[in-house]
C-alpha positions as CSV (number, residue, x, y, z in Angstrom):
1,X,28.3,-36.1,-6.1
2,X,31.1,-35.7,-3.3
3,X,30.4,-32.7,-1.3
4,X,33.8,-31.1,-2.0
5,X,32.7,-31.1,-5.8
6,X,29.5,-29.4,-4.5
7,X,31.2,-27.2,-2.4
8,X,33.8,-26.3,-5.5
9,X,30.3,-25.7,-7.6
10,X,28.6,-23.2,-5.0
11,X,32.0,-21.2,-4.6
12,X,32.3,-20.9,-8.1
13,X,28.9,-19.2,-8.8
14,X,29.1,-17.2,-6.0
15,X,32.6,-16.0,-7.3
16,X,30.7,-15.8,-10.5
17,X,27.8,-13.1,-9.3
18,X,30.5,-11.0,-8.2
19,X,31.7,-11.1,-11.1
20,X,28.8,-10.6,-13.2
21,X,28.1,-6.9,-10.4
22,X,31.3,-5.7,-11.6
23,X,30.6,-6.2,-15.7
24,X,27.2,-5.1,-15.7
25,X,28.5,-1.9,-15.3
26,X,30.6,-2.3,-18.2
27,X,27.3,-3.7,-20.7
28,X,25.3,-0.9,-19.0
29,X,27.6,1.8,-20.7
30,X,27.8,-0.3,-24.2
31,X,24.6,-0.9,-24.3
32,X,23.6,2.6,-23.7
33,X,25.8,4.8,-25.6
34,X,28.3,2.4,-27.8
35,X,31.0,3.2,-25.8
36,X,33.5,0.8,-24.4
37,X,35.2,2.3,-21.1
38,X,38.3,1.0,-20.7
39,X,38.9,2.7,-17.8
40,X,36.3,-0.1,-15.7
41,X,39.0,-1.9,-14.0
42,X,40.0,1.3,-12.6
43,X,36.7,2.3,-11.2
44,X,36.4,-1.6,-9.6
45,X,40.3,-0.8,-8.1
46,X,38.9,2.2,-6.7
47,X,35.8,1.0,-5.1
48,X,38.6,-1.5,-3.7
49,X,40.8,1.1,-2.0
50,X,37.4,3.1,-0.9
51,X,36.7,0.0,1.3
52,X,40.5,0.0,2.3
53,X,39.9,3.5,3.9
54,X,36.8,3.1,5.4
55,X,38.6,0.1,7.7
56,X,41.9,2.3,8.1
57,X,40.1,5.5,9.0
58,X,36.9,4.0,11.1
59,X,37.3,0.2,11.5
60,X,34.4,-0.3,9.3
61,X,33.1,-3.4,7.2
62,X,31.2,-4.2,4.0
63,X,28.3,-2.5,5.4
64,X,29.9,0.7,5.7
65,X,32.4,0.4,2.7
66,X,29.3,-0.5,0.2
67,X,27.7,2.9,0.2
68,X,30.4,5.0,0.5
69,X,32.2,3.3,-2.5
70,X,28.8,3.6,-4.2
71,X,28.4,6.8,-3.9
72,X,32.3,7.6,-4.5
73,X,32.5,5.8,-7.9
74,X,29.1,7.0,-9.3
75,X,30.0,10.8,-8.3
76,X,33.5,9.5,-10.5
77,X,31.3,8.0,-13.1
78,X,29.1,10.8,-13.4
79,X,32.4,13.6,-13.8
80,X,34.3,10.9,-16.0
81,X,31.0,11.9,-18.3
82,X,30.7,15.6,-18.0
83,X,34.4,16.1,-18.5
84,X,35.4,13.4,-20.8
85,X,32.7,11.1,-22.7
86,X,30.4,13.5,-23.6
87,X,33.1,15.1,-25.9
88,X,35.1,12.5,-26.8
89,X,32.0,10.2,-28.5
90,X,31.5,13.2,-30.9
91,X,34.8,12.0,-32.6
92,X,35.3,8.7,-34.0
93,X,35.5,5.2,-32.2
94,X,39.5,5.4,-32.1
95,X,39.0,8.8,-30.2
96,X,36.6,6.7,-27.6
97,X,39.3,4.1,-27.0
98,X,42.3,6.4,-26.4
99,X,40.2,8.6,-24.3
100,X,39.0,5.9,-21.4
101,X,42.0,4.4,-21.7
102,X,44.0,7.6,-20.7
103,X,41.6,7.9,-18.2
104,X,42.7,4.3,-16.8
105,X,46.6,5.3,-17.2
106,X,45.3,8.9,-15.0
107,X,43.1,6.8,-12.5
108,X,46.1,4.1,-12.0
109,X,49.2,6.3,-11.4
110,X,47.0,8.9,-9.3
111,X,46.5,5.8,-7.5
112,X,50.3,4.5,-7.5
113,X,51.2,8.3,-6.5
114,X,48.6,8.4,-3.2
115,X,48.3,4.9,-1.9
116,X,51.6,3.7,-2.8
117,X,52.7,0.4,-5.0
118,X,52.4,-2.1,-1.9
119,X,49.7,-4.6,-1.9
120,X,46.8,-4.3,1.0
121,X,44.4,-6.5,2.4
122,X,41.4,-6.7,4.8
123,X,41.4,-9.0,8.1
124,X,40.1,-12.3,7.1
125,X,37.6,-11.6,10.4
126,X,36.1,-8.9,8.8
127,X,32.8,-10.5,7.8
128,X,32.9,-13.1,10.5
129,X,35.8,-16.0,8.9
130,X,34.5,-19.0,7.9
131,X,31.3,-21.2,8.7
132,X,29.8,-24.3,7.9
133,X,26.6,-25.0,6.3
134,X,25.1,-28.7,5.5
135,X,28.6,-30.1,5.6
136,X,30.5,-27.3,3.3
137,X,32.6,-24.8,4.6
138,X,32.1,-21.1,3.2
139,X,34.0,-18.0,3.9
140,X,31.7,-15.2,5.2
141,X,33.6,-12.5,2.7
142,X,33.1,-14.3,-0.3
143,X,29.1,-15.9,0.2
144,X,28.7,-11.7,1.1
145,X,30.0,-10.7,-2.5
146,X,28.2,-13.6,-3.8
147,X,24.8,-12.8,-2.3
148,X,25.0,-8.8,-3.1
149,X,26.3,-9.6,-6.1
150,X,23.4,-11.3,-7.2
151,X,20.8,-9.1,-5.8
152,X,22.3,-5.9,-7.0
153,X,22.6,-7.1,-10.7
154,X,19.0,-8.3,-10.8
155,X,18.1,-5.2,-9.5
156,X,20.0,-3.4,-12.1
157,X,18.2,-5.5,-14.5
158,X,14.7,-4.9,-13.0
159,X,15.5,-0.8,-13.1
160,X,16.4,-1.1,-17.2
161,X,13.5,-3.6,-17.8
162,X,10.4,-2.6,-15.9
163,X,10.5,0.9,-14.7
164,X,10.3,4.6,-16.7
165,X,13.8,5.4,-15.8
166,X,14.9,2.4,-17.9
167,X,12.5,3.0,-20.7
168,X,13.9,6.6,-21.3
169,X,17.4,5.0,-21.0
170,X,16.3,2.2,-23.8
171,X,14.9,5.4,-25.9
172,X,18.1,7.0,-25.5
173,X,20.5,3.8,-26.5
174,X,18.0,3.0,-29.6
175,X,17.6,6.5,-30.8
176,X,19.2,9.6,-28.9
177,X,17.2,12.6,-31.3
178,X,14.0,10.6,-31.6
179,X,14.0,10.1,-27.8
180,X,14.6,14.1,-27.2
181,X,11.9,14.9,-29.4
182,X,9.4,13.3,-27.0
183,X,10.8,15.2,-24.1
184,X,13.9,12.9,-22.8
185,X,17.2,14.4,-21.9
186,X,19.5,12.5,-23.4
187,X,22.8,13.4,-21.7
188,X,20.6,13.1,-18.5
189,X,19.8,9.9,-18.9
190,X,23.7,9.0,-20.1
191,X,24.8,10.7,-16.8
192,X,22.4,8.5,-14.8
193,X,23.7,5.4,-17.0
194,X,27.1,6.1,-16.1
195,X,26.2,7.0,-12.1
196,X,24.6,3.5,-12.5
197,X,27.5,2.0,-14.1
198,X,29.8,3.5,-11.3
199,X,27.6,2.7,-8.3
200,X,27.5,-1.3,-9.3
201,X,31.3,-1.3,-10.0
202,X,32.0,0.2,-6.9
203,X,30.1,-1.9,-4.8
204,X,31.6,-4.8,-6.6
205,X,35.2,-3.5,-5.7
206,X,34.3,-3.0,-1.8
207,X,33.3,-6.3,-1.8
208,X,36.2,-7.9,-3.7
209,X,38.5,-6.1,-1.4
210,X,37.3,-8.3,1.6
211,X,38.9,-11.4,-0.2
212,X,41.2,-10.0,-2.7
213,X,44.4,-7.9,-2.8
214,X,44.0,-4.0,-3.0
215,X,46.4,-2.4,-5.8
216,X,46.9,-0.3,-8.1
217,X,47.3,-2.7,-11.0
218,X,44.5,-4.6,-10.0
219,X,42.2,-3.2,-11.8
220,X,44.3,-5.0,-15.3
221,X,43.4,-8.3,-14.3
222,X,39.5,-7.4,-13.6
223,X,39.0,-5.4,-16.6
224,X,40.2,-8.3,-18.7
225,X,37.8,-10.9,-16.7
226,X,34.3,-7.8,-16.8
227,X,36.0,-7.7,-20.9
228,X,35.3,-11.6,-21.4
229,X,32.5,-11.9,-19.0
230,X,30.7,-9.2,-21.3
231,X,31.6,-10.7,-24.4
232,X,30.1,-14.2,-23.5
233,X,27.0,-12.7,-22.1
234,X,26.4,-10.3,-24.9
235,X,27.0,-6.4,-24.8
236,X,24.3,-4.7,-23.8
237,X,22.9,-7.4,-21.8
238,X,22.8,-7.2,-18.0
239,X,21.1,-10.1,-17.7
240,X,23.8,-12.0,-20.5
241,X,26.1,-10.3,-18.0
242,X,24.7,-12.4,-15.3
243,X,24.5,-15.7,-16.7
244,X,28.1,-15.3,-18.0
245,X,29.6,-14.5,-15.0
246,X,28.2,-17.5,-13.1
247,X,29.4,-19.5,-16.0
248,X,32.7,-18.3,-15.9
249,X,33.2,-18.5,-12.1
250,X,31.6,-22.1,-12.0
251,X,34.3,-22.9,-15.0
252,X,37.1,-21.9,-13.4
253,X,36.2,-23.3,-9.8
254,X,35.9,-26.6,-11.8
255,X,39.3,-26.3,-13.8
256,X,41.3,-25.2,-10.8
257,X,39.5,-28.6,-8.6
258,X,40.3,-30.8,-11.8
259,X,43.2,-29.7,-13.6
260,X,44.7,-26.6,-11.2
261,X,44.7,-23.2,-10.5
262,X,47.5,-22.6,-12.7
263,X,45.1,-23.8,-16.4
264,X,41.9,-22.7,-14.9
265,X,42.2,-19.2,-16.8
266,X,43.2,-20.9,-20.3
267,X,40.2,-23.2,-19.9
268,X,38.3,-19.8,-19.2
269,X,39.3,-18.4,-22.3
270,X,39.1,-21.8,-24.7
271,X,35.3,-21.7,-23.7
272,X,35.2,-17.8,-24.1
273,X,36.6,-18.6,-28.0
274,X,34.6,-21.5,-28.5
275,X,31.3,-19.2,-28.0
276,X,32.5,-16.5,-30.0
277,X,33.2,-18.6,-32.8
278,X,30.0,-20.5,-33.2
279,X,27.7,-17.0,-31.6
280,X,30.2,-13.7,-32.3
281,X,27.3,-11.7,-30.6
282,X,27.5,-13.8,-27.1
283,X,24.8,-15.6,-25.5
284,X,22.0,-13.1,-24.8
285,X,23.5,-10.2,-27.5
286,X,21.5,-9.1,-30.6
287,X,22.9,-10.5,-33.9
């Protein structure tokens, strides 16, 4: 194996983890209240532009964009489910849908009205340019986003899976009444799900914005990719999140070195099709 191909094969998974920190927000919500938020891009968009103002107003990198898009998009997660979710899932599914997605429309045009419709970007320098390792050459932004990435989402898992906090949570998502009956709050527990959910999706966007373009429509495209990337893992499943996302961003590192960047999305969403078909519930959901 040439060591471009291996070099095509690293980038792709850590492009991948990032990906899979931005949906496991997404399968976090689903999997704890049935409620798709279509509003996700949005939040990742947001984290995005909090990492744009931390450099224009102090000059700061990752490490000071991470927690203060954090702590900005979980404070928004937290008051998109006080003022909105909590009412809108006592009404039927369609009443779900049109309520995060006019929170998306809100959140993308409050966006278009403050920051303006002009593309911004990061200095390449930011996280140091580009270095080599055992013959490849990696940019410092993206091996960042790919490292966090990973760590944060098996973090994420390891707080749903092995801790108390993440039992009450399960209790909640498998029964809400039964769960308050042995002392659980469920809207607490909701809240924290949707802090959670905010917190990873911001820190997703902050790093994103060290490599990617900052605007107000971004948040389309990346609700479409954490929309397939939670599909093929499972909703539900951080962990299907994971494996997904390194499959995807492996798969379309591999299509653009092989067939171009311009296919690498349709082969993206052949595969994504193909799984449905033959598993509807994705790799790592429940039947």
């Amino acid at each position: 194996m040439s060591l471009t191909l291996v070099q095509v094969i690293v980038s792709g998974l850590l492009l991948g983890a990032v990906y899979a920190l931005f949906s496991s927000g997404l399968t976090l919500i689903w999997g704890m209240m049935n409620v798709v938020n279509f509003a996700h891009g949005d939040f990742v968009m947001l984290g995005m532009y909090s990492a744009v103002m931390v450099w224009t107003a102090l000059g700061g990198g990752p490490f000071a964009a991470v927690p203060v898009a954090a702590m900005l998009i979980a404070t928004l997660g937290v008051l998109s489910y006080f003022l909105l979710v909590r009412h809108i899932m006592k009404g039927p599914m369609l009443a779900q849908i049109l309520g995060t997605f006019g929170l998306a429309l809100f959140l993308r045009y409050a966006a278009f009205w403050y920051f303006g419709a002009n593309f911004k970007t990061l200095p390449d320098t930011l996280v140091g340019g580009s270095f080599v390792f055992m013959g490849l050459r990696f940019e410092g932004s993206r091996v960042l986003a790919g490292a966090m990435g990973l760590a944060i989402t098996l973090l994420l898992h390891f707080i749903l899976t092995r801790t108390a906090v993440g039992s009450r949570m399960l209790a909640v998502s498998e029964d809400a009444t039964a769960a308050q009956l042995m002392g659980i709050r469920p809207q607490r527990m909701q809240a924290l799900a949707w802090g959670m959910a905010g917190a990873a999706t911001g820190i997703a966007g902050a790093l994103i914005a060290n490599f990617f373009y900052t605007s107000p429509t971004v948040g389309e495209t990346l609700a479409i990719l954490a929309f397939v990337t939670v599909s093929f893992g499972g909703f539900g499943s951080v962990l299907g999140a994971l494996v997904a996302g390194l499959i995807i961003g492996m798969v379309e590192s591999l299509s653009a070195y092989f067939v171009g960047p311009v296919y690498k999305d349709v082969i993206v969403y052949i595969l994504f099709v193909l799984v449905l078909w033959f598993r509807p519930q994705g790799l790592m959901g429940k039947a």
